[in-house]
C-alpha positions as a printed NumPy array, in Angstrom:
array([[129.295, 104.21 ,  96.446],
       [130.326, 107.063,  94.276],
       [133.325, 104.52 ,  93.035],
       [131.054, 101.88 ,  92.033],
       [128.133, 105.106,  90.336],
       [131.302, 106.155,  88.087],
       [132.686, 102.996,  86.997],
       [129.322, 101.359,  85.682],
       [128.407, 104.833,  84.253],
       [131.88 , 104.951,  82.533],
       [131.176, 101.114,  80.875],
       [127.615, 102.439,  79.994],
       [129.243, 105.501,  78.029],
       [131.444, 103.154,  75.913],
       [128.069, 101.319,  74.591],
       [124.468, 102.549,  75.492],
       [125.16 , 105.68 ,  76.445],
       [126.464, 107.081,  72.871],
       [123.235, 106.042,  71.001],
       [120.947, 107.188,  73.779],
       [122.347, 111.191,  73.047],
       [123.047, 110.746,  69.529],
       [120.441, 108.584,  67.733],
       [117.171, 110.392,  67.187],
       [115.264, 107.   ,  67.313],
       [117.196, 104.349,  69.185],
       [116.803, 100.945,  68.953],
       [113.823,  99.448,  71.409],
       [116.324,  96.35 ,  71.653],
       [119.073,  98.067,  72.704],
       [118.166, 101.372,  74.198],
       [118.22 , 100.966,  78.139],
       [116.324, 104.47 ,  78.239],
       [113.2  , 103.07 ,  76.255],
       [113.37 ,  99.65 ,  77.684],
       [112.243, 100.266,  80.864],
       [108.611, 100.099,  81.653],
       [107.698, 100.937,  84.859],
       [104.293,  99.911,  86.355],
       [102.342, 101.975,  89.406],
       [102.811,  98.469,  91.008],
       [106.515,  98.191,  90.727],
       [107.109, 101.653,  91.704],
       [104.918, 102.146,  94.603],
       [107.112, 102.682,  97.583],
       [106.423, 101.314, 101.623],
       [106.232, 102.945, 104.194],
       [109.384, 104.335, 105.402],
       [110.824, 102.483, 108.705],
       [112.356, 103.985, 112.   ],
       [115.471, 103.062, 113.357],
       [116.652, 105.054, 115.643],
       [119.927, 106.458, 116.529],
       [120.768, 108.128, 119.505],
       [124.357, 109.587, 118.534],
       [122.433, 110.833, 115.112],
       [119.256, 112.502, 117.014],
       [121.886, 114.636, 119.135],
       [123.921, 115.653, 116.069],
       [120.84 , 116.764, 114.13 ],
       [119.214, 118.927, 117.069],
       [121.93 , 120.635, 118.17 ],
       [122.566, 121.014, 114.368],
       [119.181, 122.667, 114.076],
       [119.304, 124.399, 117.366],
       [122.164, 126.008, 116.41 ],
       [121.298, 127.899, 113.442],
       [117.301, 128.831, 114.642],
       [116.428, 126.587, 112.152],
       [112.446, 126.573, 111.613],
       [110.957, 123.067, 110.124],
       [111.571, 119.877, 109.655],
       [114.413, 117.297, 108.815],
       [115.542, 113.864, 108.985],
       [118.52 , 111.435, 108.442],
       [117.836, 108.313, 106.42 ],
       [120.222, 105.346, 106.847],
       [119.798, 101.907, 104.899],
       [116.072, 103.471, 103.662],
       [114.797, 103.669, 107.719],
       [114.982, 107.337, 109.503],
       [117.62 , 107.326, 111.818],
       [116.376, 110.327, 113.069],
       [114.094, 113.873, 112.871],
       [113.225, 116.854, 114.302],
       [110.772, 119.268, 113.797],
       [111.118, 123.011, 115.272],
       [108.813, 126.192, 115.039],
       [105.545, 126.778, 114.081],
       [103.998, 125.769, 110.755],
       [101.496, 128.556, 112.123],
       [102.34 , 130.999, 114.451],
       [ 99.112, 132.56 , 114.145],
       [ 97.593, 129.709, 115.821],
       [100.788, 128.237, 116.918],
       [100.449, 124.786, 115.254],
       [103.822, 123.27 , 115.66 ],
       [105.819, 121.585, 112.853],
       [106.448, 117.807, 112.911],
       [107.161, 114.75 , 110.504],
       [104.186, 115.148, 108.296],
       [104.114, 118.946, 107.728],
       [104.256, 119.969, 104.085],
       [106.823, 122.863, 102.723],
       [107.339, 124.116,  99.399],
       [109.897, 122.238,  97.792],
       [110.811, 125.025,  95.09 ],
       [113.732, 124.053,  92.648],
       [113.977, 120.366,  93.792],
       [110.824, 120.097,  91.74 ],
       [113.159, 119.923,  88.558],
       [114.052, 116.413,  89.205],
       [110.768, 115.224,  88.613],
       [110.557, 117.106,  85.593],
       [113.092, 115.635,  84.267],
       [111.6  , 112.066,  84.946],
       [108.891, 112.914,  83.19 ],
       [110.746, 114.144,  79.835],
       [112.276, 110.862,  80.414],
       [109.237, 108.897,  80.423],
       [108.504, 110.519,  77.635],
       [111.402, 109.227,  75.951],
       [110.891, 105.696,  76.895],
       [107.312, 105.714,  75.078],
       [109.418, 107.262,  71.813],
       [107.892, 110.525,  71.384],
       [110.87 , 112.294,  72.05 ],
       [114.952, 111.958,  72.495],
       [117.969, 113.17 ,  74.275],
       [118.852, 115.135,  71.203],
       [115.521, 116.206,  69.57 ],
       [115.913, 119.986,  68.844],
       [113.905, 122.895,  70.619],
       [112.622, 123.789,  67.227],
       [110.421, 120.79 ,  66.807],
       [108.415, 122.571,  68.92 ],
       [109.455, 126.225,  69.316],
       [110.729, 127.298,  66.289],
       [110.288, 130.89 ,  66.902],
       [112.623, 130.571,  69.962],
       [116.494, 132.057,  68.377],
       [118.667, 129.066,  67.97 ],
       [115.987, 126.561,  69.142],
       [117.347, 124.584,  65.846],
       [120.717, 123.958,  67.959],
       [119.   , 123.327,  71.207],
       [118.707, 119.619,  72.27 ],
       [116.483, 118.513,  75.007],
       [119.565, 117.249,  76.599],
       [121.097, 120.545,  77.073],
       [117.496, 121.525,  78.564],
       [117.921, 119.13 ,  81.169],
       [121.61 , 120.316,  81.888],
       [121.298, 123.69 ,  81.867],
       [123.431, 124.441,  78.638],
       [121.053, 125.692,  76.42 ],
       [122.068, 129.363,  76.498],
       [118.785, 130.677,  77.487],
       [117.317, 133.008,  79.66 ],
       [114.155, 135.129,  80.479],
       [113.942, 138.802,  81.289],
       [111.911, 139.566,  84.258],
       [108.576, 140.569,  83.396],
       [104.717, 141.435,  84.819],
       [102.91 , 137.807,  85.453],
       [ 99.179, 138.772,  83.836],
       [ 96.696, 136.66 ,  85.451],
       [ 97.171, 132.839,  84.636],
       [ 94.602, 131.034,  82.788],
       [ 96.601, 128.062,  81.686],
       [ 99.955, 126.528,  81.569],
       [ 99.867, 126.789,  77.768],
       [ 99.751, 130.729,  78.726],
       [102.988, 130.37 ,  80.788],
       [104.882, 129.044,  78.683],
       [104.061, 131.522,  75.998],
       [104.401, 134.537,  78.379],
       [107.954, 133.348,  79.063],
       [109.206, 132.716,  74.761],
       [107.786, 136.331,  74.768],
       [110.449, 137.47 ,  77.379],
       [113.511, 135.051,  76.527],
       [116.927, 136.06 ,  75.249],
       [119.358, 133.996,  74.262],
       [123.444, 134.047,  75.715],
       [125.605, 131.51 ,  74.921],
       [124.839, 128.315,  74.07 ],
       [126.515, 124.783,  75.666],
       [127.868, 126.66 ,  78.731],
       [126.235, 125.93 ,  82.176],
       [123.966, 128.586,  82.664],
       [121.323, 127.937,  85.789],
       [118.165, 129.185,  84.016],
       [114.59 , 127.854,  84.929],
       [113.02 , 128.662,  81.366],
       [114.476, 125.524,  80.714],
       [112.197, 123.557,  82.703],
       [109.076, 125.622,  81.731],
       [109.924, 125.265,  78.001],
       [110.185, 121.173,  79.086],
       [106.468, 121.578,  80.686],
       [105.619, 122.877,  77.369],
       [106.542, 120.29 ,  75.248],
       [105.203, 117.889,  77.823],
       [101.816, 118.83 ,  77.385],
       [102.741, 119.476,  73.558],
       [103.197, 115.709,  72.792],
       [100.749, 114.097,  75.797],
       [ 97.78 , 116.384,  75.699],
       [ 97.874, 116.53 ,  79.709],
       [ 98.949, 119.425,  81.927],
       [102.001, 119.104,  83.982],
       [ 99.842, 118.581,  87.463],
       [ 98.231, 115.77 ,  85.693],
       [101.475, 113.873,  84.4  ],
       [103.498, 114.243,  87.413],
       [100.116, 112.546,  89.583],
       [ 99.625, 109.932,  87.152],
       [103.487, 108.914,  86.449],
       [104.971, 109.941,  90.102],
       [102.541, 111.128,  92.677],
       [100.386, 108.056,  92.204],
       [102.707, 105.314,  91.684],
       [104.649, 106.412,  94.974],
       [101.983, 106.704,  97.031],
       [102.496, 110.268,  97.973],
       [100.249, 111.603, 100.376],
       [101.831, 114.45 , 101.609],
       [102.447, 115.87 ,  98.547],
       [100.195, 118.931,  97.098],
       [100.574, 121.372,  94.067],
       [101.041, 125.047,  95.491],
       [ 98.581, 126.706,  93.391],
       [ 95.394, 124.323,  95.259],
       [ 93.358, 125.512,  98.043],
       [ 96.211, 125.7  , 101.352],
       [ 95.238, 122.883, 103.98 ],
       [ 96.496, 122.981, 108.298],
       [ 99.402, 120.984, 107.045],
       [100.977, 123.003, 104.241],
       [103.534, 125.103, 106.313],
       [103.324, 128.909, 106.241],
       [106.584, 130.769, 104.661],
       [107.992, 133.418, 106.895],
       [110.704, 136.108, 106.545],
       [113.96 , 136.157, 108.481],
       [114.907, 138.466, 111.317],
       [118.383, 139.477, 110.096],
       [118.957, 141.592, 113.606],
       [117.782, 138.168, 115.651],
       [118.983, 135.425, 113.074],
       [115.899, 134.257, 113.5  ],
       [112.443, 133.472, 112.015],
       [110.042, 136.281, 111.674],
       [107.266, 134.914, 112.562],
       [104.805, 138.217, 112.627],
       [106.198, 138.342, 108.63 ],
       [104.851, 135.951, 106.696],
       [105.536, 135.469, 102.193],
       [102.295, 135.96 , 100.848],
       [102.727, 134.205,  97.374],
       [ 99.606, 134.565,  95.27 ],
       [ 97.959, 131.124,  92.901],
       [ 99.569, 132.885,  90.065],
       [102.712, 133.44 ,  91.123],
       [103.297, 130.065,  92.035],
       [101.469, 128.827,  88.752],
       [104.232, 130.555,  86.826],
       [106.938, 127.977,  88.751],
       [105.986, 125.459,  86.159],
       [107.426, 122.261,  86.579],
       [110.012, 123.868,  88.265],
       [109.006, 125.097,  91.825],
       [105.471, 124.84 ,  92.561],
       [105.198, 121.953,  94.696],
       [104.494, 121.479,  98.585],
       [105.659, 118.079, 100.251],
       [106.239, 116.181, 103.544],
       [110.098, 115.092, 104.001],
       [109.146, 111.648, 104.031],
       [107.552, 112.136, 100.559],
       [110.402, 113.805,  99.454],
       [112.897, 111.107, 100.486],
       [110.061, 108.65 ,  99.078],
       [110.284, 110.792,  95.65 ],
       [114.026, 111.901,  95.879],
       [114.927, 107.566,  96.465],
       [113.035, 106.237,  93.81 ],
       [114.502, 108.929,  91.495],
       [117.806, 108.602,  91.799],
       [117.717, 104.698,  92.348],
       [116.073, 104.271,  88.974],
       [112.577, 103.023,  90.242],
       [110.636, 105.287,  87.99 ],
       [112.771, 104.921,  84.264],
       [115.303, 101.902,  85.363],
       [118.43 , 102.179,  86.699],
       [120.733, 102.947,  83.623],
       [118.097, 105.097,  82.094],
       [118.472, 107.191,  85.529],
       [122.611, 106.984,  85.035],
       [122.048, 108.796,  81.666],
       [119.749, 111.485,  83.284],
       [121.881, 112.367,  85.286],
       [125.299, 112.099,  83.642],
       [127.177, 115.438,  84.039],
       [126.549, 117.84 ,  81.354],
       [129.198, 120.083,  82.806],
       [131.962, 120.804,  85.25 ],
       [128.778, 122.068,  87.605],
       [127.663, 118.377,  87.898],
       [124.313, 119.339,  87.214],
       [122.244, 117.121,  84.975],
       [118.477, 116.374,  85.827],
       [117.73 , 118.428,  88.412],
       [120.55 , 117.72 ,  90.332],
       [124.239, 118.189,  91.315],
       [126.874, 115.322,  92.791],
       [129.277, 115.903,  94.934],
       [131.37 , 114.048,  97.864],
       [129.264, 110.565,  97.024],
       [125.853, 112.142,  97.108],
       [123.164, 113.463,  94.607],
       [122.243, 117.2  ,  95.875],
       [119.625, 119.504,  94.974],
       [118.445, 122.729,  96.916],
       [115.578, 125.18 ,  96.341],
       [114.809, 128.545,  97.422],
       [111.899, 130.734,  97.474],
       [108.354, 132.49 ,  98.959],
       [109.649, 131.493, 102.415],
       [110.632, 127.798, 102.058],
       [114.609, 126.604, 101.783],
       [115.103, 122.854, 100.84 ],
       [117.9  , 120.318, 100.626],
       [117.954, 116.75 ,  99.689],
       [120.947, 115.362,  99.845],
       [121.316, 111.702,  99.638],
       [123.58 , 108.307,  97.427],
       [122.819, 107.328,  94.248],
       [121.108, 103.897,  95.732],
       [118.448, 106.373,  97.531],
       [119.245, 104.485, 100.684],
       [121.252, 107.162, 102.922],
       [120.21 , 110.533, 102.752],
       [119.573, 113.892, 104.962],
       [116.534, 115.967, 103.921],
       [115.724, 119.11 , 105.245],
       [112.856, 121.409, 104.737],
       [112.258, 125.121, 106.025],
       [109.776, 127.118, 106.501],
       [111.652, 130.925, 106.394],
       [114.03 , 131.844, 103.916],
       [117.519, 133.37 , 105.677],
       [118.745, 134.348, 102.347],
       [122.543, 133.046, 103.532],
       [124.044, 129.706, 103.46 ],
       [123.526, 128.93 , 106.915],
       [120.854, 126.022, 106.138],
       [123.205, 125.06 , 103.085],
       [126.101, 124.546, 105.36 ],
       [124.366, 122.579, 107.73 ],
       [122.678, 120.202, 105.377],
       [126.478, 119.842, 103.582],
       [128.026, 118.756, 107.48 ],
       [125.114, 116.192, 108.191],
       [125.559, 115.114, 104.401],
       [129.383, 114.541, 105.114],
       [128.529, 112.189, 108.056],
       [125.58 , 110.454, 106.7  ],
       [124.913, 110.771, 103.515],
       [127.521, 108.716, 102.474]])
């Protein structure tokens, strides 16, 4: 898989690829980015199917059993789940147990879709791969050498001191909060920085006129059929899992401490962690990302072309034959790791936050095995 990902990626480069970075207005003939239209109908996905394995359920609990993992995960073979489990409580306080269709925040895998979006945005012409920062941030030092491309990759050079969130009032706010507090380090070197995501959101709403929860439900939410997907910031329902703190002396969940992340802290994740979902509406999401069935395939090969010897380019990372993305935060760990056809893939979700790699690690084994 990763064989045949490299070699039509390599052919695009010699063609396609060059104009897509380095022509401000590419041809609509020729451009694959802008010549993909993608329709609610064509993107909508089915149901996921179950086919289970019995050598793949035993692997994956005693997986999860081993490391007091608390929520849910699942193994995806050939697009049907091979197998899941669910453990702990998505609320101890009235010990309602976790299972397939309990939501978790999703944190920094939320890029990805981002990133889709700026791409969209590309297809309809209003922006390109190497339109400069300063188009719309000219106050922003160096925006004039800043390319939304390097945005996307990480390579920008910028970064944000931490500072006081006032009270939100709008996403427009945000983004202006965080230019006040950004400083800029060197530019075209990988530098993992989520300004650049926020500043993305920005110009999203700059050039459509929509806010960033009402692009991503139009253009992904919608067209998916994701119904097990909600914006952290909204009213918490029984199926949005609780974030809890980790029992270092137990290696264990905490359940009696629970993250209590206020609506403006998690309205200052713009674009880039601020999302709760299922993990069958994250495989539906993560699948029809990296398969191209939002932009088109080779418009999804230039998303996510390397930017640098981190791999990272769109939200996510490749390694060992997979596509991998992870995100961290107010009591939720997440890991999606599945192929570049979104057809295998092993997606786990957490609901406590261990602050080691022990969740890491064990997504990486399963990956090894399955996603593949």
């Amino acid at each position: 898989m990763k064989k045949f990902v490299l070699l039509s990626l390599t052919i695009f480069t010699l063609g396609s690829l060059s104009a897509c970075k380095n022509a401000e207005t590419p041809k609509k003939t020729t451009d694959p980015v802008r010549a993909h239209r993608t329709s609610a109908k064509a993107a909508t996905t089915p149901a996921i199917k179950m086919s289970n394995d019995a050598s793949a359920q035993t692997n994956l609990t005693n997986t999860l059993n081993q490391i007091h993992f608390s929520g849910t995960a699942m193994i995806v073979r050939h697009g049907k789940i091979i197998a899941h489990q669910s453990n702990g409580y998505a609320h101890a306080s009235t010990m309602q147990s976790t299972n397939l269709h309990t939501m978790y925040e999703i944190d920094s895998i939320q890029k990805a879709s981002t990133a889709i979006l700026i791409m969209k945005q590309i297809q309809a012409g209003k922006l390109a791969l190497n339109t400069t920062l300063n188009t719309f941030y000219p106050q922003i030092r160096g925006s004039e050498h800043i390319t939304i491309r390097q945005m996307l990759d990480m390579t920008s050079g910028l970064a944000v001191t931490k500072f006081k969130q006032p009270a939100y009032h709008s996403d427009f706010q945000v983004v202006q909060q965080f230019i006040a507090h950004i400083h800029y380090t060197k530019w075209n070197q990988w530098n993992y920085q989520p300004i650049n995501y926020v500043l993305l959101c920005g110009i999203l709403e700059s050039i459509t006129g929509k806010t960033y929860q009402q692009l991503f439900t139009a253009n992904i939410a919608q067209p998916l059929g994701l119904t097990e997907t909600r914006f952290a910031y909204l009213p918490q329902t029984a199926t949005m899992a609780q974030g809890y703190y980790w029992d270092k002396e137990h290696a264990q969940v905490n359940t009696q401490k629970p993250w209590n992340a206020t609506s403006t802290m998690e309205h200052y994740e713009l674009g880039t962690g601020q999302i709760f979902a299922s993990v069958t509406d994250l495989y539906k999401l993560e699948s029809a990302i990296v398969s191209g069935r939002l932009i088109g395939r080779r418009a999804s090969d230039v998303l996510h072309w390397p930017g640098s010897r981190s791999t990272y380019a769109g939200g996510l990372y490749q390694r060992f034959g997979s596509m991998r993305s992870q995100g961290y935060g107010y009591g939720y760990e997440g890991f999606v790791r599945i192929t570049p056809d979104g057809q295998n893939a092993v997606i786990m979700l957490a609901n406590v936050q261990p602050n080691t790699q022990r969740f890491l690690k064990a997504a990486d084994q399963l990956a090894l095995v399955y996603a593949k």
